[in-house]
MMTF fields as JSON, N, C-alpha, C and O atoms, coordinates in Angstrom:
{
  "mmtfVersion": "1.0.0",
  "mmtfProducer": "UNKNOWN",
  "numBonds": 319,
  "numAtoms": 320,
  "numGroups": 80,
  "numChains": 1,
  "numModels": 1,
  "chainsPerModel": [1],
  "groupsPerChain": [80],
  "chainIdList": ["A"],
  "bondAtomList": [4, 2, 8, 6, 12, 10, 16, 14, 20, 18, 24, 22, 28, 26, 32, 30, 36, 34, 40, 38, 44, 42, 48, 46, 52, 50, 56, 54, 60, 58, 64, 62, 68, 66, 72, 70, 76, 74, 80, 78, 84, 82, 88, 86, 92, 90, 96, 94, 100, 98, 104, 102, 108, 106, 112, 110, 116, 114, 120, 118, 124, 122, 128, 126, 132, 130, 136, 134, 140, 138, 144, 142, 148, 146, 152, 150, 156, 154, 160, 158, 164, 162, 168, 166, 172, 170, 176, 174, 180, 178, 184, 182, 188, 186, 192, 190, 196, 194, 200, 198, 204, 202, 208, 206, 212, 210, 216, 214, 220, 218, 224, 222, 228, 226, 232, 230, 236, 234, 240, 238, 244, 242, 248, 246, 252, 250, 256, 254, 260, 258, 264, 262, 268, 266, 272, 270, 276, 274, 280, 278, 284, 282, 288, 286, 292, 290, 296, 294, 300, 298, 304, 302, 308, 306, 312, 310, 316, 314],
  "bondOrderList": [1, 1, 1, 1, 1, 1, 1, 1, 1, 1, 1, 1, 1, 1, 1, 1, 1, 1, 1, 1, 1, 1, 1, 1, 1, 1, 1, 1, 1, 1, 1, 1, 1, 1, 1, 1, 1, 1, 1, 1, 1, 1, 1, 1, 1, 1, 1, 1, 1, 1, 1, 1, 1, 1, 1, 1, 1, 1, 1, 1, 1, 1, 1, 1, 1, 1, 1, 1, 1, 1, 1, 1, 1, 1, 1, 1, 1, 1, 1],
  "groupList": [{"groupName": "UNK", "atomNameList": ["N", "CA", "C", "O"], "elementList": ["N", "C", "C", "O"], "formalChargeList": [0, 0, 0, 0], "bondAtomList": [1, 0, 2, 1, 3, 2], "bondOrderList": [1, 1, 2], "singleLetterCode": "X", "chemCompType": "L-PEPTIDE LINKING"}],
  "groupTypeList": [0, 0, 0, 0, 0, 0, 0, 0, 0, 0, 0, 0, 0, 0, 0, 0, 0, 0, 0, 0, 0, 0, 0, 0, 0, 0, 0, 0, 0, 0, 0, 0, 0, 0, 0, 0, 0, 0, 0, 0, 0, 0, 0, 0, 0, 0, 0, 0, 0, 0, 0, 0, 0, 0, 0, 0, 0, 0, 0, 0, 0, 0, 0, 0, 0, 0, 0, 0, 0, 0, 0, 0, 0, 0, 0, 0, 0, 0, 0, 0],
  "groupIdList": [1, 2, 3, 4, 5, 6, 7, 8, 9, 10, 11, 12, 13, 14, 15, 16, 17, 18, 19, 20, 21, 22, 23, 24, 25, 26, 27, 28, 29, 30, 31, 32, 33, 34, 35, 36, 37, 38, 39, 40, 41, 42, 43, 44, 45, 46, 47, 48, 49, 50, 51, 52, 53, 54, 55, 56, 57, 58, 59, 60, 61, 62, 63, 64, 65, 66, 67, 68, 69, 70, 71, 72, 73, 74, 75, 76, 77, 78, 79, 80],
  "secStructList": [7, 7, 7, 7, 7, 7, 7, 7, 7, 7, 7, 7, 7, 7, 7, 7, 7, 7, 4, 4, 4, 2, 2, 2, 2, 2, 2, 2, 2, 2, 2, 2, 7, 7, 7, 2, 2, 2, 2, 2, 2, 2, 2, 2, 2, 2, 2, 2, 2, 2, 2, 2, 6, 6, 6, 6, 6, 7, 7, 7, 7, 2, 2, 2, 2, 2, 2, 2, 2, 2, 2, 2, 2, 2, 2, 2, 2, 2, 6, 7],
  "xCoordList": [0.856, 0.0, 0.903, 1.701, 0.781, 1.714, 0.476, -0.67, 1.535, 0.85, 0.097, 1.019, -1.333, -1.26, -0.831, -1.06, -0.183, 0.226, -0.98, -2.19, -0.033, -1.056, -0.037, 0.988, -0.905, -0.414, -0.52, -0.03, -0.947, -1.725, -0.447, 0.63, -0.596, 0.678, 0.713, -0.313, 1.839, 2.216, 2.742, 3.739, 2.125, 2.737, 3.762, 3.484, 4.905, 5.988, 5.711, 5.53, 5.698, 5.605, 6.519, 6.852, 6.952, 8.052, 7.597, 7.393, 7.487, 7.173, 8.089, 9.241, 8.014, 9.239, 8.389, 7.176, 9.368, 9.12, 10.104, 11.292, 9.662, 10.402, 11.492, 11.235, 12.671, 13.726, 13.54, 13.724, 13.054, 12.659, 11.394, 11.293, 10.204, 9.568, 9.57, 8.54, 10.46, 11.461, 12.386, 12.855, 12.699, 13.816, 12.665, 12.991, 11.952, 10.63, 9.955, 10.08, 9.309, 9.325, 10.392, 10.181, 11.287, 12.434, 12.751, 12.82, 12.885, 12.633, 11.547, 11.82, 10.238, 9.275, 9.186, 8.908, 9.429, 9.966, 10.886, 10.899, 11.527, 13.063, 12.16, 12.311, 11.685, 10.826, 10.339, 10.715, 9.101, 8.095, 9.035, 8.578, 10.275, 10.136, 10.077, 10.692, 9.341, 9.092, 10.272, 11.483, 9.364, 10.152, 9.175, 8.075, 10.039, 9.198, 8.067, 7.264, 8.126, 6.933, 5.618, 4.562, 6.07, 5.241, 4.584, 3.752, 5.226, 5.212, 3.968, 2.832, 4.639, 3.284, 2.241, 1.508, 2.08, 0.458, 0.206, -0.927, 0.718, 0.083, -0.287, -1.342, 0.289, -0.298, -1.493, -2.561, -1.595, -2.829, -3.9, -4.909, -3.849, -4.823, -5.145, -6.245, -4.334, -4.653, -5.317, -6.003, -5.103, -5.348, -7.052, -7.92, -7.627, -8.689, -9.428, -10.648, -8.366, -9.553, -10.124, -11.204, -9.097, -9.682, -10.672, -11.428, -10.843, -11.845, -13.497, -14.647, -12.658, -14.29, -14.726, -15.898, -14.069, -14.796, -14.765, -15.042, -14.54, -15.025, -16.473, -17.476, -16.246, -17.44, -18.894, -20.104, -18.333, -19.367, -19.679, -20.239, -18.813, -19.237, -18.55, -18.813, -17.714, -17.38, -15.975, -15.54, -15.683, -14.277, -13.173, -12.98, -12.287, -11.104, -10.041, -9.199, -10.474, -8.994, -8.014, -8.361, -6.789, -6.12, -6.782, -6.432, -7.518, -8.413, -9.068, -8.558, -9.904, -11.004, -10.047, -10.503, -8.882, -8.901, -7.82, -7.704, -7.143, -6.799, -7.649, -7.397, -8.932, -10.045, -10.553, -10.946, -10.477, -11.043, -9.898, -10.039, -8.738, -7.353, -7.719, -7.779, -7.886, -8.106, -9.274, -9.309, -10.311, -11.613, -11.769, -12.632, -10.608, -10.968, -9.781, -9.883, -8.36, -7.765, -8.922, -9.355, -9.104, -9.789, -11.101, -11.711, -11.49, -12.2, -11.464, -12.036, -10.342, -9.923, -9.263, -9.252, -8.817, -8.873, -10.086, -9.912, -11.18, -12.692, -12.808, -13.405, -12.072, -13.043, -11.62, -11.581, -10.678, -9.496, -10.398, -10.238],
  "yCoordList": [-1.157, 0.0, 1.22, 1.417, 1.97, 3.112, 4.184, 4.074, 5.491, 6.511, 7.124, 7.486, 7.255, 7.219, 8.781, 9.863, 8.5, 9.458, 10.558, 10.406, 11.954, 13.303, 14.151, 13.813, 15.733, 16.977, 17.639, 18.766, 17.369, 18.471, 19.18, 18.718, 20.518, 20.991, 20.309, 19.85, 20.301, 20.154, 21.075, 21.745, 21.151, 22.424, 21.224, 20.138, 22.066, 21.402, 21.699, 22.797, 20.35, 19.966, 19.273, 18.089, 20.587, 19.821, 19.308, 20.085, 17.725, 17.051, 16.725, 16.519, 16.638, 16.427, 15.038, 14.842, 14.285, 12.812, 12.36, 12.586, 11.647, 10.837, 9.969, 9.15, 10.34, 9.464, 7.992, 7.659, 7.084, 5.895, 5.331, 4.163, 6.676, 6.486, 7.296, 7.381, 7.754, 8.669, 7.643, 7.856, 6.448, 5.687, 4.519, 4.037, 4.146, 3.428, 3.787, 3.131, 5.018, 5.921, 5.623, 4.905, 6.133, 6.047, 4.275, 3.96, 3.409, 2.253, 1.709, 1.24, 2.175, 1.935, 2.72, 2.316, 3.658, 4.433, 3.798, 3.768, 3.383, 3.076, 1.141, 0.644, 0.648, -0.717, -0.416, -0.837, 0.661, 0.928, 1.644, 1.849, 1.943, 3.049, 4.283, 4.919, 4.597, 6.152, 7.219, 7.063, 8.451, 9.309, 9.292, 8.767, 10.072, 9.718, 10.972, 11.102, 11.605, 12.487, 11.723, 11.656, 11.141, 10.004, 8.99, 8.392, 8.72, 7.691, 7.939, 7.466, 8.909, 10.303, 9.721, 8.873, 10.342, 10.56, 9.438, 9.418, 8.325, 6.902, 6.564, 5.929, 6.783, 6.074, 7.016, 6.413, 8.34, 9.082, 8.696, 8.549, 8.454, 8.0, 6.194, 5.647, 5.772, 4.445, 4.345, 3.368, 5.532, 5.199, 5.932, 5.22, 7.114, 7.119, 6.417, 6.315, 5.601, 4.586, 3.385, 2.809, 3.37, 1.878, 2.203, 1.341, 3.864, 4.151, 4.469, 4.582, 4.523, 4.935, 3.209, 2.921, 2.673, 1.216, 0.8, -0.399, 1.282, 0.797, 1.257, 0.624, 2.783, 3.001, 2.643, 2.814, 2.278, 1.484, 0.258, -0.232, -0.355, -1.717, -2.63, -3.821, -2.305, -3.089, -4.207, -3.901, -4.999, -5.442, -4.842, -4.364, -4.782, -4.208, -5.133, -5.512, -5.544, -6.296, -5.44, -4.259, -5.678, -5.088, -4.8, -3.957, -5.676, -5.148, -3.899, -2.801, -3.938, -3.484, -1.941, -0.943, -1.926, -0.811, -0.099, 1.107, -1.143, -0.108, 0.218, 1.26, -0.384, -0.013, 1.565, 2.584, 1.526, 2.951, 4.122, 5.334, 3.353, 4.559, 5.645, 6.85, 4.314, 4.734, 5.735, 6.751, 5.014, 6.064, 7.425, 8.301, 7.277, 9.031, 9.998, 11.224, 9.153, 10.171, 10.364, 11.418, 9.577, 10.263, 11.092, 11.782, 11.168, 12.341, 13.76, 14.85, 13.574, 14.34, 15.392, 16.621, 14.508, 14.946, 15.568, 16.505, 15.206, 15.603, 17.07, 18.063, 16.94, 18.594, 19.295, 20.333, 19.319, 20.59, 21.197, 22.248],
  "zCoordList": [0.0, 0.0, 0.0, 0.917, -0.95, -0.983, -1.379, -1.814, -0.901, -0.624, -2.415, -3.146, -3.099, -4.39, -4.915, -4.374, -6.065, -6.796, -6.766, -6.602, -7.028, -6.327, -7.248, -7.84, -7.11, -8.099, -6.568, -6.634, -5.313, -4.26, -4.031, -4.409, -3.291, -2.899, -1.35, -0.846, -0.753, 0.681, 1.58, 1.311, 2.648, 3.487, 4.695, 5.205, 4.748, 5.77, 7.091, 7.618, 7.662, 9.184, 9.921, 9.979, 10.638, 11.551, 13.153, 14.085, 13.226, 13.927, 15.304, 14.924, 16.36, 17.691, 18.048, 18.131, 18.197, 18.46, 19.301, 19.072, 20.4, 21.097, 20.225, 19.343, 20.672, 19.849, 19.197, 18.026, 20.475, 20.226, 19.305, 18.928, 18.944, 18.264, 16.942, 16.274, 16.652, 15.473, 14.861, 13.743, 15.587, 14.964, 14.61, 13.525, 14.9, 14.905, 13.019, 11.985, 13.295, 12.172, 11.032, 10.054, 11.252, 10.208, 9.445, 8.257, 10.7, 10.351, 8.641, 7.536, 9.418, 8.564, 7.203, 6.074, 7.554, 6.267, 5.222, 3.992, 6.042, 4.978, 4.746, 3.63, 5.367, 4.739, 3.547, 2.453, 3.908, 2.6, 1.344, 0.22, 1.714, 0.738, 0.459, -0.397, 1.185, 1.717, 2.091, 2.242, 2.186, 3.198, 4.742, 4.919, 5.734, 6.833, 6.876, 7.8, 6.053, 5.496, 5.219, 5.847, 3.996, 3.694, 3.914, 3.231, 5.472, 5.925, 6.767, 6.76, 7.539, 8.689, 8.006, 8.515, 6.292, 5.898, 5.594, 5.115, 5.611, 5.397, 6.331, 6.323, 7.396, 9.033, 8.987, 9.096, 8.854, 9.143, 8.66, 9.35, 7.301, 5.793, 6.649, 6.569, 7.151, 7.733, 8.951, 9.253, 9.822, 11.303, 10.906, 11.412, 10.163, 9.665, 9.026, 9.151, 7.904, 7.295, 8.747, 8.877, 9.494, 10.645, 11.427, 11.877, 11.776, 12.367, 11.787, 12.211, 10.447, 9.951, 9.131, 8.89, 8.952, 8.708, 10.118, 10.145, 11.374, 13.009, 13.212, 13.542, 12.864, 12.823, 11.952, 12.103, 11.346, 10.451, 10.009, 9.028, 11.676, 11.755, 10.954, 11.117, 10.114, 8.759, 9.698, 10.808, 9.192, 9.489, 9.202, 8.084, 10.182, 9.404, 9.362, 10.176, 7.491, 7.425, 6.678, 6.706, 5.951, 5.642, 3.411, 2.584, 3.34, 1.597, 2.495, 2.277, 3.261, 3.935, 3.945, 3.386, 4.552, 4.709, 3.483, 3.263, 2.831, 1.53, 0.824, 0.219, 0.544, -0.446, 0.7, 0.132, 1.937, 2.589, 2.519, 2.357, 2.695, 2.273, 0.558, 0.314, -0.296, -1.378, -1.701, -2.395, -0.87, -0.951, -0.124, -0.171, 0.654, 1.566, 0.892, 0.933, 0.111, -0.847, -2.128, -2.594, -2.34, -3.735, -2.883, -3.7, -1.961, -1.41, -0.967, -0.964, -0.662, -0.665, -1.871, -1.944, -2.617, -3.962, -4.554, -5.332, -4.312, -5.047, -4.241, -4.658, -2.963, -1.853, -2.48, -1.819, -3.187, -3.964, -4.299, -4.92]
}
């Protein structure tokens, strides 16, 4: 699951993280691929999709929630 290709602009956020969960971060970053920019908005886009298929009762497996990752960027894309 990678973060999908976009034109949006990005505004820079500088984040302070506990060392141990900054090297945690960086870790996963450097797995996926990513930057740890990137990485941020995938956990975000993820930790939203689990709550809103919670809230709606649905299961959350891991289809379950890339098909909801996918559907709240392309909402977000639609409210530009």
């Amino acid at each position: 699951m990678g973060r999908p290709r976009r034109n949006r602009l990005t505004d820079r956020v500088n984040y302070k993280l506990d060392r141990d969960i900054r090297e945690i971060l960086s870790r996963i970053a450097e797995r996926q691929g990513r930057t740890e920019g990137a990485q941020v908005e995938q956990m975000i886009l993820f930790y939203e999709a689990c709550q809103r298929l919670n809230n709606e009762g649905e299961s959350i497996t891991m289809d379950a929630i890339n098909a909801k990752v996918n559907q709240i960027w392309d909402e977000l894309i639609a409210n530009e």
